[in-house]
C-alpha positions in Angstrom: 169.7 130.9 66.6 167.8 127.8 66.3 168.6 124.3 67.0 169.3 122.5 63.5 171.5 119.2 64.9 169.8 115.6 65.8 167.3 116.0 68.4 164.2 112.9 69.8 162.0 114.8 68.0 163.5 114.2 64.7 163.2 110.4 65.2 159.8 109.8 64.1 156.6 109.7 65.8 157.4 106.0 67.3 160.8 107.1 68.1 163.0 104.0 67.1 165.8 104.9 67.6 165.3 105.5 71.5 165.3 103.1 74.1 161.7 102.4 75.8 161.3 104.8 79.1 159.0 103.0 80.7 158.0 103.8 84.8 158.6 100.8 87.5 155.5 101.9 88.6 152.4 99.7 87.9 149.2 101.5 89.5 145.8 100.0 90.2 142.5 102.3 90.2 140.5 99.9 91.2 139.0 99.3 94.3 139.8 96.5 96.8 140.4 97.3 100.2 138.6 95.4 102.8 138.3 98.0 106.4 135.5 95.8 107.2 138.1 92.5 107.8 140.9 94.7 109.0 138.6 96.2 111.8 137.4 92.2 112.7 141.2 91.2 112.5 141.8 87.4 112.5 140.0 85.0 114.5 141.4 83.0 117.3 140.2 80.0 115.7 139.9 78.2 112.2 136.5 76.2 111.3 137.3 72.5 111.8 133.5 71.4 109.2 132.6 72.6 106.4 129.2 72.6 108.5 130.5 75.2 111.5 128.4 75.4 114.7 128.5 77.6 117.7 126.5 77.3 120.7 124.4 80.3 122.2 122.9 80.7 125.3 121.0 83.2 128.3 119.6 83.5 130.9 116.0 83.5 132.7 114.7 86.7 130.9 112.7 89.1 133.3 110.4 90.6 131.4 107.1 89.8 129.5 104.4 91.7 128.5 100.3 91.9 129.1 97.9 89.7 126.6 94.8 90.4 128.3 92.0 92.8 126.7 89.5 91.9 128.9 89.8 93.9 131.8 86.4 94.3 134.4 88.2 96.9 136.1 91.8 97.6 135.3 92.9 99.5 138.4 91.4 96.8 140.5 91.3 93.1 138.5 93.7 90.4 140.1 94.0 88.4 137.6 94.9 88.9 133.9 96.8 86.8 131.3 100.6 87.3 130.2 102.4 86.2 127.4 104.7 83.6 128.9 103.6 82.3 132.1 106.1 80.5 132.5 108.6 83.2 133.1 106.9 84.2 136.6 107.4 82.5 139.9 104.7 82.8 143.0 106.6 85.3 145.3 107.4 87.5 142.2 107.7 91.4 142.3 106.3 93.0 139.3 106.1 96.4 137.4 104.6 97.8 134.8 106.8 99.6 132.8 106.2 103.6 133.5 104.1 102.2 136.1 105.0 103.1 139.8 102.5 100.5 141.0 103.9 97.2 142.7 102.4 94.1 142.0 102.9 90.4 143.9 102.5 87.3 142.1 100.5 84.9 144.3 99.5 82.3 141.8 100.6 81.5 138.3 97.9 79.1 136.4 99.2 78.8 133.1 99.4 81.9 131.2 97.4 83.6 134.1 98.8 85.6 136.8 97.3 86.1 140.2 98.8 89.4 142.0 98.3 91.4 144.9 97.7 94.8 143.6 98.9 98.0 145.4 102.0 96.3 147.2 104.4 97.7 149.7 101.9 100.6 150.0 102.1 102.0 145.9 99.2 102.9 144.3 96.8 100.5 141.9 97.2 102.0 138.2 95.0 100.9 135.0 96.7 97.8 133.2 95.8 97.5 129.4 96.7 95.0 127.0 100.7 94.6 125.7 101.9 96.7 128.2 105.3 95.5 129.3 105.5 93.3 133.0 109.5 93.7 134.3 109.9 90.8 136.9 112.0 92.9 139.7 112.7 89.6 141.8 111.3 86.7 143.7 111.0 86.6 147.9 111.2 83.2 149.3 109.4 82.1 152.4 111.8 81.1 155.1 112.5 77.6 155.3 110.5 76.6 152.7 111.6 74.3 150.2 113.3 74.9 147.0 111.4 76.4 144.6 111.0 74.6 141.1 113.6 74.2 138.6 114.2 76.0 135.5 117.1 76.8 133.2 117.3 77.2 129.5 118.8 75.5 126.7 121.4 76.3 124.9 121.1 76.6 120.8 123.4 75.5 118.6 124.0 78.3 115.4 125.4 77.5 112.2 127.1 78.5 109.0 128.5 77.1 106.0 131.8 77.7 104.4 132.4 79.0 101.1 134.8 78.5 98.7 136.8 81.6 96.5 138.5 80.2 94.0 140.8 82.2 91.4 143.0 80.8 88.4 145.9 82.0 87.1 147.9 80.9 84.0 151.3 82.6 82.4 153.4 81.4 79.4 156.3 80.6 79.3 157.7 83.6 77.1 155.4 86.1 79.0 157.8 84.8 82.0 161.0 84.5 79.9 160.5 88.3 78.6 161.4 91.5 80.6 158.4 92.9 82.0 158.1 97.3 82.3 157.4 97.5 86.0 157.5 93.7 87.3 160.2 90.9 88.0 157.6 88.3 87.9 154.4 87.9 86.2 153.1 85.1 87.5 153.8 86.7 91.0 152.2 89.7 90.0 148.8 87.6 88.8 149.0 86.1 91.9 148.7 89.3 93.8 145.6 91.0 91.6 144.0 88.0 92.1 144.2 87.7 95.9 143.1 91.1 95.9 140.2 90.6 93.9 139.4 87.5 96.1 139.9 89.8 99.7 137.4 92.3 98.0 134.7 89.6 96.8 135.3 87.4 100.5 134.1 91.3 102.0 131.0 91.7 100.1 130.3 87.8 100.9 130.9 88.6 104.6 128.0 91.6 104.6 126.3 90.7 101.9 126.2 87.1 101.2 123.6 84.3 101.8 123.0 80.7 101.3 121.2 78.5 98.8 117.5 78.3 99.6 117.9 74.3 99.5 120.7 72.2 99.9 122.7 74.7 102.2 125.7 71.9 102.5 126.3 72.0 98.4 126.5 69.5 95.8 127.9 68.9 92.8 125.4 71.0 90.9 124.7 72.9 94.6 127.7 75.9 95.4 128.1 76.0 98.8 127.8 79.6 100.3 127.6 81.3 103.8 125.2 83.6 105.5 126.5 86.9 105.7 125.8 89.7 108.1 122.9 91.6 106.4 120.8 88.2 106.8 122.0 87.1 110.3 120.5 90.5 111.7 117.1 90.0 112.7 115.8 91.1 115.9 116.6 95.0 115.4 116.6 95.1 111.8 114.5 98.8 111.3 113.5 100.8 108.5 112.0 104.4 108.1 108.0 104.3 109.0 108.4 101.5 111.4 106.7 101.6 114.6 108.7 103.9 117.3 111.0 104.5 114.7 112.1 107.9 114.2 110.5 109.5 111.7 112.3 110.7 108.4 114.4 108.9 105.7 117.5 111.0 106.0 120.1 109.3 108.5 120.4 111.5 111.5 121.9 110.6 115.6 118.1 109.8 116.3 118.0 106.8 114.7 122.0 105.7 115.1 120.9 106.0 119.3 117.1 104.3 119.0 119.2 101.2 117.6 122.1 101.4 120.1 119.5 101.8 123.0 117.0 98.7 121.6 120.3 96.9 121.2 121.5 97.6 124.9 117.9 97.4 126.3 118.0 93.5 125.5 120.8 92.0 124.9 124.6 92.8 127.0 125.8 93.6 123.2 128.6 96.7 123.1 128.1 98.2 119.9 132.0 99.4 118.7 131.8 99.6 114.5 129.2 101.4 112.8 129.6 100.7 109.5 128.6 102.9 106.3 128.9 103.3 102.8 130.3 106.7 101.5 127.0 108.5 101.2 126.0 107.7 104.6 129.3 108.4 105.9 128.4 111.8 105.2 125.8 112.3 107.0 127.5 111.1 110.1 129.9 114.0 109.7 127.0 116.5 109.1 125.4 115.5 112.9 128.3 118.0 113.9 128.0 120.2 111.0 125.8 122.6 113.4 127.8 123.1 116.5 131.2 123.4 114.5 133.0 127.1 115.4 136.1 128.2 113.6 138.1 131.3 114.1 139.4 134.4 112.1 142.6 132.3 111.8 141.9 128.6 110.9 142.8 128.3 107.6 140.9 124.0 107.6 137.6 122.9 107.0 136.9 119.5 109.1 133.9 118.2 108.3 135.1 114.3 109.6 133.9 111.9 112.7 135.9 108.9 112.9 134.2 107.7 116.5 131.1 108.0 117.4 130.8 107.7 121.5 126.8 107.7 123.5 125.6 106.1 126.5 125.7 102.9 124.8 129.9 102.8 124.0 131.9 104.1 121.6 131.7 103.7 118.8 134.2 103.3 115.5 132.8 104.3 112.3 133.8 101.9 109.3 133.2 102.7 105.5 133.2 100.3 103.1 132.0 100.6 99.5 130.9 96.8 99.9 127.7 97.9 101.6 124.5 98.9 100.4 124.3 103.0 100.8 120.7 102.9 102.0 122.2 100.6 104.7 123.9 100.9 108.5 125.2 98.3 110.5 125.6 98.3 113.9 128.0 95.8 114.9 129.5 93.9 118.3 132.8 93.4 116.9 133.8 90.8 120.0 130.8 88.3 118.6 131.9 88.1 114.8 134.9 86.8 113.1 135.8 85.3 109.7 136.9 82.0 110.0 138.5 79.8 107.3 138.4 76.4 107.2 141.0 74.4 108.6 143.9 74.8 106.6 142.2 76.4 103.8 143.3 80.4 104.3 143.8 82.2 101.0 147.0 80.3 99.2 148.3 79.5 95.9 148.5 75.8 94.7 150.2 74.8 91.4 149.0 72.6 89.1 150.6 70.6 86.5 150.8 72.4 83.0 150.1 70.7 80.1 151.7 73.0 77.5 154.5 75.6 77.3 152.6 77.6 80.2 152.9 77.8 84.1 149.5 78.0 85.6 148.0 77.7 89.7 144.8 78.6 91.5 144.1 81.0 94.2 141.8 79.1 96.9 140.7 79.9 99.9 137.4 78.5 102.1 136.0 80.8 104.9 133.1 81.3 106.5 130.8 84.0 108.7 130.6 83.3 112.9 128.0 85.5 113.8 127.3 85.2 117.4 124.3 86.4 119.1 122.3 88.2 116.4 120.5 90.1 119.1 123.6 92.1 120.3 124.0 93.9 116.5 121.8 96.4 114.6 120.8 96.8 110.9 118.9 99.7 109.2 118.0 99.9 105.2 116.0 101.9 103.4 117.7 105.5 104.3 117.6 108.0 101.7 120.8 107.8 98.7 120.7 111.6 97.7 
């Protein structure tokens, strides 16, 4: 027999006669995390300027490369010209890289060497223009005296800080009423707006750069910091460069050339690769080809968390905050995210004016980025 007494349904469609059921629960789709900071973790240090400096320095480098076309002979000419003159010493050992030959420095005019070719017995090979010199070492003379000076100068880096900067503003009933899901709603602003600032100071972090004038800001100037994508310089590479391999698709070849250029001149240890999501995948398809399963597995892996060559190991970072044509290839020891003195993310309140209770989120940080030698960058990889 069918129901026929008082049931919700026979209430209405708005149901006013029941109380509200509403879930504690309030859930947030949208995205915010920041691996990219986690994976840095805090500095050691605050920023103590507005204006923060670092120094840099290195040593005597021992290597150069050939800047000399005009060859009479090249298996046999003594002298030829060199980049950087200054970088060889009389008493020098030199190779050409692939070269077996050994050469001996016994003059330096300028940018023009004077060697002895064939040393210690090797044989003379052809030398041709931008082919690279490594220095192996120097031989004194007994007893002579001490050879010349030289050193190099340190260089002072920079970045400036940057200011993120949230408001938040509640009324006096909204925080007087009984909230579904929350027991504070100016606490809860608080929080979606820290996240929000977390996220943005992320982006600024690998993204970010500074004004083109006026980097110190101004009352019409905002102040802003160099981020990561524009420190990286030196082995910055992108499909159809020189040496680089060939393809647009991101593959192991082009993850080791990096790593290796990296290693080959700077004492850098690569330890965070980091990708966006599309990229991400096709680090897990470089073991797509040698993956075996058996009659039993019931699990697909298709995942690489670590990446490990003869350069390191490697842990792979994704973040939605970078470009997907991009890869960064990053010495984790040489960065960190400093703020200002003081001025780490915290809520200040400010007088209301009204029937309202209202505050602002501030926080002032900025990018050290040591060394921009020891990291990687490479843009321009395929999307799809």
């Amino acid at each position: 027999m069918a129901f026929t007494g008082k049931a919700t349904y026979s209430a209405g469609v708005n149901l006013p006669e029941l109380a509200e059921d509403v879930s504690d629960v309030v859930s947030i789709v949208t995205p915010f995390e920041t691996p990219l900071l986690s994976a840095l973790g805090d500095p050691l240090h605050a920023a103590q300027s507005t204006h923060h400096e670092w120094l840099e320095d290195s040593l005597l480098p021992n290597r150069d490369a050939i800047n000399d076309s005009n060859f009479s002979d090249p298996a046999t000419d003594t002298d030829f010209e060199v980049d950087h003159g200054d970088r060889f010493q009389v008493g020098d050992q030199i190779q050409v890289a692939t070269s077996e030959e050994l050469m001996l420095v016994t003059a330096v005019n300028g940018n023009t060497l004077t060697v002895m070719r064939g040393y210690s017995g090797t044989t003379p090979e052809n030398l041709a223009n931008d082919q690279i010199l490594n220095i192996i070492g120097n031989a004194a003379l007994e007893g002579a005296d001490k050879p010349s000076v030289r050193y190099t100068n340190r260089v002072r880096k920079s970045n400036y800080t940057q200011i993120f900067t949230a408001a938040v503003e509640v009324s006096g009933s909204d925080l007087a009423a009984r909230q579904a899901g929350l027991a504070d709603e100016l606490d809860h602003q608080k929080q979606l707006r820290l996240r929000e600032l977390l996220r943005d100071l992320e982006n600024t972090v690998i993204n970010g750069g500074p004004p083109a004038s006026n980097p110190q800001g101004s009352d019409s100037v905002r102040r802003s910091m160099k981020g990561i994508v524009q420190h990286v310089a030196t082995h910055a590479y992108h499909p159809g460069d020189s040496g680089f391999p060939a393809g647009n698709d991101l593959d192991e070849a082009k993850i080791n050339y990096v790593m290796r250029k990296i290693w080959e001149s700077s004492s850098g240890r690569v330890d965070l690769i980091v990708v966006n999501g599309f990229q991400k995948r096709k680090v897990n398809e470089f073991l797509t080809s040698v993956r075996s399963y058996g009659a039993s597995d019931r699990k697909y892996t298709d995942l690489v968390a670590q990446y490990e060559s003869d350069y390191g190991m490697c842990d792979i970072i994704v973040t939605r905050w970078l470009p997907q044509d991009a890869v960064l290839l990053l010495d984790s020891s040489r960065i960190a995210v400093l703020p200002l003195a003081g001025r780490s993310f915290h809520f200040k309140p400010l007088a209301s004016g009204g029937d309202y209770e209202c505050g602002q989120l501030i926080g002032e940080y900025t990018l050290e980025f040591r060394n921009e030698e020891a990291h990687g960058f490479i843009r321009g990889l395929s999307t799809s």
